[in-house]
PAMARSE-797325 format. One record per atom (N, C-alpha, C): residue in three letters; atom name; x, y, z. Coordinates in steps of 0.1 Angstrom, whole numbers, plus 2048, in hexadecimal, padded with zeros to 3 digits. Example, Ala and Ser with C-alpha at 12.3 -4.5 7.8 and 13.67 -1.06 7.14 Angstrom:
2
    aa   at     x     y     z
   ALA    N   884   7C7   84E
   ALA   CA   87B   7D3   84E
   ALA    C   884   7DF   84E
   SER    N   880   7EA   847
   SER   CA   889   7F5   847
   SER    C   881   800   84F
This chain:
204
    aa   at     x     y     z
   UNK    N   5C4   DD0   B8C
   UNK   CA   5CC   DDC   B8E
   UNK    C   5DA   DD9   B94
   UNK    N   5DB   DD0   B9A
   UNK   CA   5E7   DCC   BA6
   UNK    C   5F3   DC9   B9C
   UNK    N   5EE   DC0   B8E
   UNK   CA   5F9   DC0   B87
   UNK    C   5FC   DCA   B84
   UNK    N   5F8   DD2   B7E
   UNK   CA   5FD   DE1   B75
   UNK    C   5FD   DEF   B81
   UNK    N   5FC   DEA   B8F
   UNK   CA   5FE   DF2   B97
   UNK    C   60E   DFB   B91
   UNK    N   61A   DF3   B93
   UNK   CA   624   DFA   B95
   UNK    C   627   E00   B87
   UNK    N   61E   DFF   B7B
   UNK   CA   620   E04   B73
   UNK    C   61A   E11   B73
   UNK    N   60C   E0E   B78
   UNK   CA   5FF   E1E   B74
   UNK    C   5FF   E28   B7F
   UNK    N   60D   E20   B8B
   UNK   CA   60A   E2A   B98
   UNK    C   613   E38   B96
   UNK    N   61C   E3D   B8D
   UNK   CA   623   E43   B8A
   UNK    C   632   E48   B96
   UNK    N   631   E37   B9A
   UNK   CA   63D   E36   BA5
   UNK    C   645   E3D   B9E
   UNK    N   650   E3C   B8F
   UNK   CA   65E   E3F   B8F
   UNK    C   65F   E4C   B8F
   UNK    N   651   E53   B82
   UNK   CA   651   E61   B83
   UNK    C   651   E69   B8D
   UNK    N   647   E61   B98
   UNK   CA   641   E6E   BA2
   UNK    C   645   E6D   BB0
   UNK    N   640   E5D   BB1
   UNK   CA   641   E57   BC1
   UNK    C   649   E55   BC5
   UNK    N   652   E52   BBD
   UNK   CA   662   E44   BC1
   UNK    C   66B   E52   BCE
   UNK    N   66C   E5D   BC6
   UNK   CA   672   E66   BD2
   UNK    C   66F   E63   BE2
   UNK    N   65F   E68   BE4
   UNK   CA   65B   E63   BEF
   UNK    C   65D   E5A   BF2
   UNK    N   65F   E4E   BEB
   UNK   CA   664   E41   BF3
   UNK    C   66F   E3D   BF9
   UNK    N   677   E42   BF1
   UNK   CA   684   E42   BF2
   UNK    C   687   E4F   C02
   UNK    N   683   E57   BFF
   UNK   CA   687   E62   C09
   UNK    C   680   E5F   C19
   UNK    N   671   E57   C18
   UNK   CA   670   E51   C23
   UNK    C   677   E46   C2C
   UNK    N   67B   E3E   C24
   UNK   CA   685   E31   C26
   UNK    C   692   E38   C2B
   UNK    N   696   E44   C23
   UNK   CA   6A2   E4C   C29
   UNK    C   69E   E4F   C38
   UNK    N   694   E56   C3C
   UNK   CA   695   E5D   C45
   UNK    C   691   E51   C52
   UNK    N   68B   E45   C4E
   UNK   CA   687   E39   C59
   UNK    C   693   E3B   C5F
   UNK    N   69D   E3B   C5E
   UNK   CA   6AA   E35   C67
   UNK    C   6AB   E25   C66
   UNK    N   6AA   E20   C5B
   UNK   CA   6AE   E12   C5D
   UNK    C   6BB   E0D   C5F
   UNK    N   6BD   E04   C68
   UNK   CA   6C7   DFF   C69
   UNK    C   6C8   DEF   C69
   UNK    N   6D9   DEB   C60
   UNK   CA   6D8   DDF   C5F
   UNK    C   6D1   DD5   C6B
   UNK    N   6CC   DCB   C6A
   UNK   CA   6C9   DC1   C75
   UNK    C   6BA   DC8   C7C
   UNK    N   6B1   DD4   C76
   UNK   CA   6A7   DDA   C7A
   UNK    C   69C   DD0   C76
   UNK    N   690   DD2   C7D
   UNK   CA   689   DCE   C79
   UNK    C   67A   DDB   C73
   UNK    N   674   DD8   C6A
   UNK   CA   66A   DE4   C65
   UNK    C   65D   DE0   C60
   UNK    N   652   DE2   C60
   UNK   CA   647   DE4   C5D
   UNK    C   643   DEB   C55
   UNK    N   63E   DE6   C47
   UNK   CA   639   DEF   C3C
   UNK    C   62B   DEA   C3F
   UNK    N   624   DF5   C42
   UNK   CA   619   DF6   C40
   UNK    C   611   DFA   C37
   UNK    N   605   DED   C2F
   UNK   CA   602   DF3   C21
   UNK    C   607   DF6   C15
   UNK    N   611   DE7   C19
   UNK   CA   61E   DE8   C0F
   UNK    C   617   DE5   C03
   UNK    N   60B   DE6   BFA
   UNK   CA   60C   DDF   BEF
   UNK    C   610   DD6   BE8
   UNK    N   618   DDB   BDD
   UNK   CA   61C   DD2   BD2
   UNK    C   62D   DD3   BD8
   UNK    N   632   DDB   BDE
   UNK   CA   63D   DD5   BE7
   UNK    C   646   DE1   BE0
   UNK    N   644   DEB   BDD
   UNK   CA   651   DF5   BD9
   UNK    C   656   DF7   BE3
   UNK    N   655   DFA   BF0
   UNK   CA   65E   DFE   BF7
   UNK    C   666   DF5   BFC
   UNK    N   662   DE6   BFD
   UNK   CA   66A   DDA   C04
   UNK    C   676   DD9   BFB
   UNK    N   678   DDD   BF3
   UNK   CA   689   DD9   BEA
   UNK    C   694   DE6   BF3
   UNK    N   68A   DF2   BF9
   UNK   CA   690   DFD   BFB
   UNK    C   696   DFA   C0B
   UNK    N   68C   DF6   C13
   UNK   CA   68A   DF1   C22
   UNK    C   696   DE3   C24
   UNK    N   694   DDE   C1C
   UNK   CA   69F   DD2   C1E
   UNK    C   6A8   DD3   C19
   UNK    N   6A8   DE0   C0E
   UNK   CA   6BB   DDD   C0D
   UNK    C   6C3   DEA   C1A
   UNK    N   6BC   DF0   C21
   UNK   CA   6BE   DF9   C2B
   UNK    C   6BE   DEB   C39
   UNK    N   6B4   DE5   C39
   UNK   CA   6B7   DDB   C48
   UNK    C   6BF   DD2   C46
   UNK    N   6C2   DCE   C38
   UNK   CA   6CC   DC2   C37
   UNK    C   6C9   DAD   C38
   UNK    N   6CE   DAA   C33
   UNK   CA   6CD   D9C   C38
   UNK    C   6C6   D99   C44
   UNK    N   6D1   D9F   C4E
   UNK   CA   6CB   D9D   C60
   UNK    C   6C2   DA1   C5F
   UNK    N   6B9   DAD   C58
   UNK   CA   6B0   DB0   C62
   UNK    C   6A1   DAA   C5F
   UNK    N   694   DB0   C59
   UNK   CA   68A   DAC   C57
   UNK    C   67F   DB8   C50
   UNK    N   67A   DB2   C48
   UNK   CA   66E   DBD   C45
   UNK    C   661   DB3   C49
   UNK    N   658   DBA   C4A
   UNK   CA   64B   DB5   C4B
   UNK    C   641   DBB   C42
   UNK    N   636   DBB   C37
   UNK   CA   62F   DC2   C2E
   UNK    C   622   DBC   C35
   UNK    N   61B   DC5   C38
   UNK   CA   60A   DC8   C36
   UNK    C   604   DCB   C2D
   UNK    N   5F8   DC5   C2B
   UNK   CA   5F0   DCB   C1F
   UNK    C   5E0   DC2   C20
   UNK    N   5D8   DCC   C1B
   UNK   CA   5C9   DC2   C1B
   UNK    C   5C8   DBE   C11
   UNK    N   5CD   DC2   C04
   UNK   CA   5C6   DBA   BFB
   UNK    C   5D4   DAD   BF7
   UNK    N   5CE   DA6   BF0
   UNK   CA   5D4   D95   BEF
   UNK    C   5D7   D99   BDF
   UNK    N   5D4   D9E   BD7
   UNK   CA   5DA   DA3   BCD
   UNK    C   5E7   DAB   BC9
   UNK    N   5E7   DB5   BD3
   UNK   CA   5F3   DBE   BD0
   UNK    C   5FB   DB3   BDA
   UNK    N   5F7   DAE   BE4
   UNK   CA   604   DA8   BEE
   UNK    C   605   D9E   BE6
   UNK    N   604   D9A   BE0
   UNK   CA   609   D8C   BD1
   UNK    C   610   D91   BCA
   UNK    N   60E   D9E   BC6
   UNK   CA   61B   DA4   BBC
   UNK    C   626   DAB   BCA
   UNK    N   626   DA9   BD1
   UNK   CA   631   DAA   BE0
   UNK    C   63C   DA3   BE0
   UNK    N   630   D97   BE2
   UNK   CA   638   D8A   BE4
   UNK    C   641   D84   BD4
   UNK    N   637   D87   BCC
   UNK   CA   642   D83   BBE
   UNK    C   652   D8E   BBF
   UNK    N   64D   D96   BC5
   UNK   CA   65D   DA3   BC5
   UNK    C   663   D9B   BCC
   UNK    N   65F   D95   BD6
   UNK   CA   668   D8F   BE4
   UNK    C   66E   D81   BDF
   UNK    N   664   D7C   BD4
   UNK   CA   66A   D70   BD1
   UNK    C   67A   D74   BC7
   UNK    N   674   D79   BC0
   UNK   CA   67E   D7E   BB2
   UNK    C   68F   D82   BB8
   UNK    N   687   D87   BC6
   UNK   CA   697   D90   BCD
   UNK    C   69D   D87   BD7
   UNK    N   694   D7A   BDA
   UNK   CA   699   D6B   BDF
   UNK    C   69E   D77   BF2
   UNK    N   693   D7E   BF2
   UNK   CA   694   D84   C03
   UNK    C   68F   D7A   C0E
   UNK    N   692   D74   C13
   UNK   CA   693   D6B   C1D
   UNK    C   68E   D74   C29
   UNK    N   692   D7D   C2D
   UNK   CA   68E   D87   C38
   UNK    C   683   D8F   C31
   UNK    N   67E   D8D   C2F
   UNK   CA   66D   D97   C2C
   UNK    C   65F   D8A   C2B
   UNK    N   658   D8E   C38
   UNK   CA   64B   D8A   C3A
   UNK    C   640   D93   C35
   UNK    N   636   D8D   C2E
   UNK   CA   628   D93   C2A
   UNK    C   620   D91   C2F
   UNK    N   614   D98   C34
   UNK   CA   607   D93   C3A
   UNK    C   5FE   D99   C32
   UNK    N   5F9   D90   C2F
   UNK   CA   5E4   D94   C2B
   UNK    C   5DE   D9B   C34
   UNK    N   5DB   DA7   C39
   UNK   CA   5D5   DA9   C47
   UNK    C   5D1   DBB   C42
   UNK    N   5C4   DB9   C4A
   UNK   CA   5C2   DC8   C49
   UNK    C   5CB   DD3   C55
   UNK    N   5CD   DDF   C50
   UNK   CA   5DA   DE5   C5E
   UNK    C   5D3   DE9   C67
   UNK    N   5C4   DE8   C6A
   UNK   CA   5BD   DF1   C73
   UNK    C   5B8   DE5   C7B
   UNK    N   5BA   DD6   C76
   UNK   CA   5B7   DCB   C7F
   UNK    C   5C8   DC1   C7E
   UNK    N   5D0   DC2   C83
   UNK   CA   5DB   DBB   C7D
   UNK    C   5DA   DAF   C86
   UNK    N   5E0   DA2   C82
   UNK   CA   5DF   D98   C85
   UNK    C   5E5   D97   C93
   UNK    N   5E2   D91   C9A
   UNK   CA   5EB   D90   CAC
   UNK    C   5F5   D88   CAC
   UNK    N   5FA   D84   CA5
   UNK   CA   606   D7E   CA5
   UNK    C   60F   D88   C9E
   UNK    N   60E   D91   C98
   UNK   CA   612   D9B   C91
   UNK    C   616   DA7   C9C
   UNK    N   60A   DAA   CA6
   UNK   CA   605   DB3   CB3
   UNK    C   611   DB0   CC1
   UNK    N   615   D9E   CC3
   UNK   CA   619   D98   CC8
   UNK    C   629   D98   CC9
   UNK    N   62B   D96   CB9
   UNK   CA   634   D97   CB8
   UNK    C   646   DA4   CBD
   UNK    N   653   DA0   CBD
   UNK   CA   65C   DAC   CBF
   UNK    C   658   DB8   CBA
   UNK    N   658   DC4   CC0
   UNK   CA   657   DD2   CBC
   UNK    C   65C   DD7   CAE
   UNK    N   65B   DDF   CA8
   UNK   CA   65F   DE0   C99
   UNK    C   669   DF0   C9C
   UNK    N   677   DEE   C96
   UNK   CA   681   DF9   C98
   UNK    C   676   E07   C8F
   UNK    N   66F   E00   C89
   UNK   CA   669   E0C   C7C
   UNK    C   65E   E07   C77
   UNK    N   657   E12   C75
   UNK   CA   64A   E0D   C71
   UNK    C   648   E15   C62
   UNK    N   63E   E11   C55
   UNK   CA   641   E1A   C4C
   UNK    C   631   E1B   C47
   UNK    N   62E   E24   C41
   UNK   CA   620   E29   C3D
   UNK    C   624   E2E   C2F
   UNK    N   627   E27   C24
   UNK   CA   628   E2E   C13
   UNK    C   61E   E30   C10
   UNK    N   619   E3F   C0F
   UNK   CA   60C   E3C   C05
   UNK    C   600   E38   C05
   UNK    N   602   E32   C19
   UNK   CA   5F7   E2D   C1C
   UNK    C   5ED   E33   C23
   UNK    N   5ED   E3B   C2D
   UNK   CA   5E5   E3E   C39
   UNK    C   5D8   E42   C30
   UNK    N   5DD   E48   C20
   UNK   CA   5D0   E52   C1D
   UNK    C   5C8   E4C   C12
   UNK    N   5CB   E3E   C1A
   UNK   CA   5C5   E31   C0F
   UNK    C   5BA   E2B   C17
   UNK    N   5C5   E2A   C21
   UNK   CA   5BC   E1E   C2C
   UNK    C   5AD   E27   C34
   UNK    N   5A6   E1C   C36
   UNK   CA   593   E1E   C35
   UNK    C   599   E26   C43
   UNK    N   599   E1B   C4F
   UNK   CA   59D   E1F   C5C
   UNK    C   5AC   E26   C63
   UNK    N   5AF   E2E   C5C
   UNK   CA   5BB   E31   C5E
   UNK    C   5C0   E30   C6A
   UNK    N   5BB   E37   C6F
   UNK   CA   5BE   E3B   C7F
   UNK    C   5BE   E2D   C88
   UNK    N   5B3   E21   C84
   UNK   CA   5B9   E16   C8C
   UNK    C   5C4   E10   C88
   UNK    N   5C8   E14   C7B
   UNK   CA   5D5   E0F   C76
   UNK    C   5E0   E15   C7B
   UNK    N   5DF   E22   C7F
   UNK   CA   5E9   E2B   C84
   UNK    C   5EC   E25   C8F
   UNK    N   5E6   E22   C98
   UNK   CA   5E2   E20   CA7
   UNK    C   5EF   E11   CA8
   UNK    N   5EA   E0C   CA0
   UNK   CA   5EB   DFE   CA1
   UNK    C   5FB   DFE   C9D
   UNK    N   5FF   E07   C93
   UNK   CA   60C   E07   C90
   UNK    C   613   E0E   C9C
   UNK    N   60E   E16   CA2
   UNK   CA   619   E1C   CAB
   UNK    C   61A   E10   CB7
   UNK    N   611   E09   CBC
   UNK   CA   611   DFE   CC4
   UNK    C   61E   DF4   CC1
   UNK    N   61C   DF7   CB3
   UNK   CA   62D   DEB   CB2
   UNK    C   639   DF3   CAF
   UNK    N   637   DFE   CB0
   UNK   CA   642   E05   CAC
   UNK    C   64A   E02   CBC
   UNK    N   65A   E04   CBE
   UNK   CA   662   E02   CCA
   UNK    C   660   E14   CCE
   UNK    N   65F   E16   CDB
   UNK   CA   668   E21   CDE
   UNK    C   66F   E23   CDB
   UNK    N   676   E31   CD2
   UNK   CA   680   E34   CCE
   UNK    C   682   E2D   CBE
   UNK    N   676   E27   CBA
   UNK   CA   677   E26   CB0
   UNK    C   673   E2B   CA2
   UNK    N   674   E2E   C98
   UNK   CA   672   E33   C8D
   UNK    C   662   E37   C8A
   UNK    N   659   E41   C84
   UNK   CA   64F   E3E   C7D
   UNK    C   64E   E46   C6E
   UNK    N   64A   E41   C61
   UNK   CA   64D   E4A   C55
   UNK    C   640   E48   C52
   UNK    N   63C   E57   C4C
   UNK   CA   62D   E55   C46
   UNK    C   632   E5F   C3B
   UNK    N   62F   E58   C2B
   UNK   CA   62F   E5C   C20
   UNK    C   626   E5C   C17
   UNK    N   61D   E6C   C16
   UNK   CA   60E   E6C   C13
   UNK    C   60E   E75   C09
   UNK    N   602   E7C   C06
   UNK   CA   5FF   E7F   BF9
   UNK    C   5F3   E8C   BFF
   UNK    N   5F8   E9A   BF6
   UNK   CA   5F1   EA3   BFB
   UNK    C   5ED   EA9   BEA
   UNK    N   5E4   EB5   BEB
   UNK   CA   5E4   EBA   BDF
   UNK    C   5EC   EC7   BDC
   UNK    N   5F7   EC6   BD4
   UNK   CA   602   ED4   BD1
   UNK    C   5FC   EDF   BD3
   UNK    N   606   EE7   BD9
   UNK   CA   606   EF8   BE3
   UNK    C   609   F01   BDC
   UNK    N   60B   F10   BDC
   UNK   CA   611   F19   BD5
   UNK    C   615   F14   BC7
   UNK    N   61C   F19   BC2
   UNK   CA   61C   F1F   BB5
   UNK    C   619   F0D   BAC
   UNK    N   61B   F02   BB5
   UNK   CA   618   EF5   BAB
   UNK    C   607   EEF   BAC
   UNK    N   5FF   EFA   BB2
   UNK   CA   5EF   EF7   BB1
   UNK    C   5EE   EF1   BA5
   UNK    N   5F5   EFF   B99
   UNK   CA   5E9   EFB   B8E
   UNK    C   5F0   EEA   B85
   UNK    N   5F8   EE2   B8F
   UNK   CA   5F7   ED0   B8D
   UNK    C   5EE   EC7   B9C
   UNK    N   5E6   ECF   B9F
   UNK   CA   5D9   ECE   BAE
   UNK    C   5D5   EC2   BA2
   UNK    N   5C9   EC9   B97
   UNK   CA   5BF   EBB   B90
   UNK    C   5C7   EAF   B89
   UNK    N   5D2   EB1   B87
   UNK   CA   5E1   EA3   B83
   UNK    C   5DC   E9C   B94
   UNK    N   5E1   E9F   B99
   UNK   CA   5E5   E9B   BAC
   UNK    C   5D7   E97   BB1
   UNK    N   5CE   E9E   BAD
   UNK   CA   5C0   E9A   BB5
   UNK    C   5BE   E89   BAD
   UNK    N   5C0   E8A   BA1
   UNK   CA   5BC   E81   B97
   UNK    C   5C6   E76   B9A
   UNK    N   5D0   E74   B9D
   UNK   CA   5D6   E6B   BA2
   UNK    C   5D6   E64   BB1
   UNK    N   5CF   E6E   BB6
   UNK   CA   5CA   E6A   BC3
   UNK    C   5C0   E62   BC4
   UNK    N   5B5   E67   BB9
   UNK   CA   5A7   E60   BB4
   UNK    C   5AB   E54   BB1
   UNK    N   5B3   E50   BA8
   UNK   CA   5B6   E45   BA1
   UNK    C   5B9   E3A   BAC
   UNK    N   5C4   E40   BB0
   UNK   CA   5CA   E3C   BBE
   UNK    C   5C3   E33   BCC
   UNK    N   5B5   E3C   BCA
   UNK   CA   5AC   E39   BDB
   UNK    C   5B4   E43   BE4
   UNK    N   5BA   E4E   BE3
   UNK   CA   5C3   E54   BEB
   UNK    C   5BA   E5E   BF4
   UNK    N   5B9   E61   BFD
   UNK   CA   5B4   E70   BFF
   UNK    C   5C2   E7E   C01
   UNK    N   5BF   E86   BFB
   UNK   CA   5C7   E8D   BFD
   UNK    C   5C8   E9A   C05
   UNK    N   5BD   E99   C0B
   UNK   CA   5B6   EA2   C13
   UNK    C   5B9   E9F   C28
   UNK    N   5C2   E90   C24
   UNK   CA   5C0   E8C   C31
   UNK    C   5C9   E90   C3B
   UNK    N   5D8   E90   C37
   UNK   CA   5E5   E94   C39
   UNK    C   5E8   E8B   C46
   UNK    N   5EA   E7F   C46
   UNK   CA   5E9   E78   C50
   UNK    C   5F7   E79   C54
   UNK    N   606   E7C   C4F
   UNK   CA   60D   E80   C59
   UNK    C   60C   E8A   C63
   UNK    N   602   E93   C67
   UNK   CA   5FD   E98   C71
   UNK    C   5FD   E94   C7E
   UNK    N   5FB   E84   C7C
   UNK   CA   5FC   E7D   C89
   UNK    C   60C   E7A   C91
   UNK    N   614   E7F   C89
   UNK   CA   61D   E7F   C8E
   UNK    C   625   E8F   C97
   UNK    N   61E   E94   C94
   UNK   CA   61A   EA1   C9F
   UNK    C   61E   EA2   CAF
   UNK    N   617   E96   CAE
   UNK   CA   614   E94   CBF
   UNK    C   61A   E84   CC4
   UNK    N   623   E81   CCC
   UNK   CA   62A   E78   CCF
   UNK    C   638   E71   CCB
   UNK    N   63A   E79   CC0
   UNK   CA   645   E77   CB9
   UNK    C   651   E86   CB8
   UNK    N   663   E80   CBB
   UNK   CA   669   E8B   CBC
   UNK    C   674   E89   CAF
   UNK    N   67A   E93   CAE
   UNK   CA   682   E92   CA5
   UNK    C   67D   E8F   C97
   UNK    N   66F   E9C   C91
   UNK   CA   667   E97   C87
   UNK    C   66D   EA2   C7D
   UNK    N   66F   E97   C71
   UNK   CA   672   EA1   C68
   UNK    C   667   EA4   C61
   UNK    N   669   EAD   C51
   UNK   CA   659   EAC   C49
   UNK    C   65F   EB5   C3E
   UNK    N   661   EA8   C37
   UNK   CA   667   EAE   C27
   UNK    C   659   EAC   C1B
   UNK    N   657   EB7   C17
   UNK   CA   650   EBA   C0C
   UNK    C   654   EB9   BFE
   UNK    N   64D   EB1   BF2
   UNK   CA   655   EAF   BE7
   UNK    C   64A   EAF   BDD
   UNK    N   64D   EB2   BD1
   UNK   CA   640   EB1   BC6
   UNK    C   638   EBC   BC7
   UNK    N   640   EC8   BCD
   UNK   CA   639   ED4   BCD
   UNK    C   62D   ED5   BD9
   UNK    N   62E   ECD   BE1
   UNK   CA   625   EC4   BE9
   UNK    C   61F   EBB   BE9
   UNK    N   61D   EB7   BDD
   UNK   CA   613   EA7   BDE
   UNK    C   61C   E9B   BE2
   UNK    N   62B   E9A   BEB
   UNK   CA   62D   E94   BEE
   UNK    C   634   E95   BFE
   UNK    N   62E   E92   C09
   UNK   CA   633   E92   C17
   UNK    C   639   E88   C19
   UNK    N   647   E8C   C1E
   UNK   CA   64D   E83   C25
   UNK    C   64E   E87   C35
   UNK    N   64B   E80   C3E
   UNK   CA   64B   E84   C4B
   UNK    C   650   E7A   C51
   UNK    N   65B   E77   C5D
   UNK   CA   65F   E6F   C67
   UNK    C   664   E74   C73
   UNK    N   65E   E69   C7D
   UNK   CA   661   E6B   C8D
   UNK    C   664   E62   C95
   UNK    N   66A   E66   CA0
   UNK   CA   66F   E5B   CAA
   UNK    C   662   E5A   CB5
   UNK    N   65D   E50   CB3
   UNK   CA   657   E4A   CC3
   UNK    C   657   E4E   CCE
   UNK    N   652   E54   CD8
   UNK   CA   657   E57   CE6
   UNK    C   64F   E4F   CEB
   UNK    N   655   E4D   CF8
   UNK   CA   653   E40   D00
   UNK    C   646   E45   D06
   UNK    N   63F   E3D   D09
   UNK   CA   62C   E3F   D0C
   UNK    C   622   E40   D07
   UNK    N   628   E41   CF6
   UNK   CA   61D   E45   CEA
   UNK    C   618   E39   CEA
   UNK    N   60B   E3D   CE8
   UNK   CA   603   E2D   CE2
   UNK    C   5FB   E34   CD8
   UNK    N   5F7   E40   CD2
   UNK   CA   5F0   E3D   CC8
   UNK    C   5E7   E4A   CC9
   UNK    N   5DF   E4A   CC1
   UNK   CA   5D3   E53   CC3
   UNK    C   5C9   E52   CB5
């Protein structure tokens, strides 16, 4: 599936907006450093690094060794010198990863309502996020008002997906985070939500 991911996931038609509009609202800046979490097959890393630049850095997470193969072939093709990949699950991340400088931005595409343990993954990302730094969570809900009757389209792509769409995991940004925006697109089945860090958060 990892190969034909970026074909069957209906990135250009449906998703690519969200991606694009999350990456907008991170605040990247040249010489930043960011954290995709759950980066997959790496659609957002072409987006993240031409916003941080040369200077800066991406980092991709992901558990499976499949889709982060087709990552790294994007990373090769684009000869990105500043983008690191890890094999690592986000709800156990590696300590040298944990250890490492703080991340200007943290990113969640499509992920939170994938991953088994979300919440230790949440946890774990706000830990490296900087004070005052960025957090974007771009998730998947099932369409509101008058675009319900495309609900069994959206459920079915969520199925296909492993998505829950029931979960709404930018929620967590509710509490600890200021300056949150929350743009709605796809009639609702797609959330875009971001926030700044306030200093003391560690997680929940």
């Amino acid at each position: 599936m990892a190969r034909l991911y970026d074909l069957i996931s209906l990135e250009w038609p449906v998703y690519r907006a969200g991606r694009a509009a999350g990456v907008a609202t991170a605040d990247l800046r040249p010489g930043g450093r960011v954290l995709d979490v759950g980066c997959g097959t790496g659609l957002t890393i072409p987006l993240a690094r031409a916003a941080v630049g040369s200077g800066g850095t991406v980092v991709g997470v992901d558990a499976s060794a499949q889709m982060l193969g087709q990552a790294r072939s994007r990373v090769e093709r684009g000869g990105w010198r500043n983008v690191d990949l890890v094999l690592a699950d986000a709800a156990r991340l590696p300590a040298a990863l944990r250890s490492g400088a703080a991340f200007d931005a943290v990113l969640f595409m499509y992920a939170l309502s994938v991953i088994g343990d979300w919440r230790p993954a949440w946890q774990q990302a706000v830990g490296l996020l900087r004070p005052g730094g960025r957090m974007t969570v771009v998730d998947l809900a099932l369409p509101a008002g008058r675009w319900r009757i495309l609900s069994p389209a959206a459920w079915l792509a969520c199925r296909v997906g492993g998505s829950d769409p029931h979960r709404h995991p930018w929620t967590l940004l509710d509490s600890g985070f200021t300056d949150v925006t929350h743009e709605v697109m796809r009639g609702g089945h797609v959330h875009v939500v971001s926030g700044t860090r306030a200093a003391g958060l560690t997680g929940r």
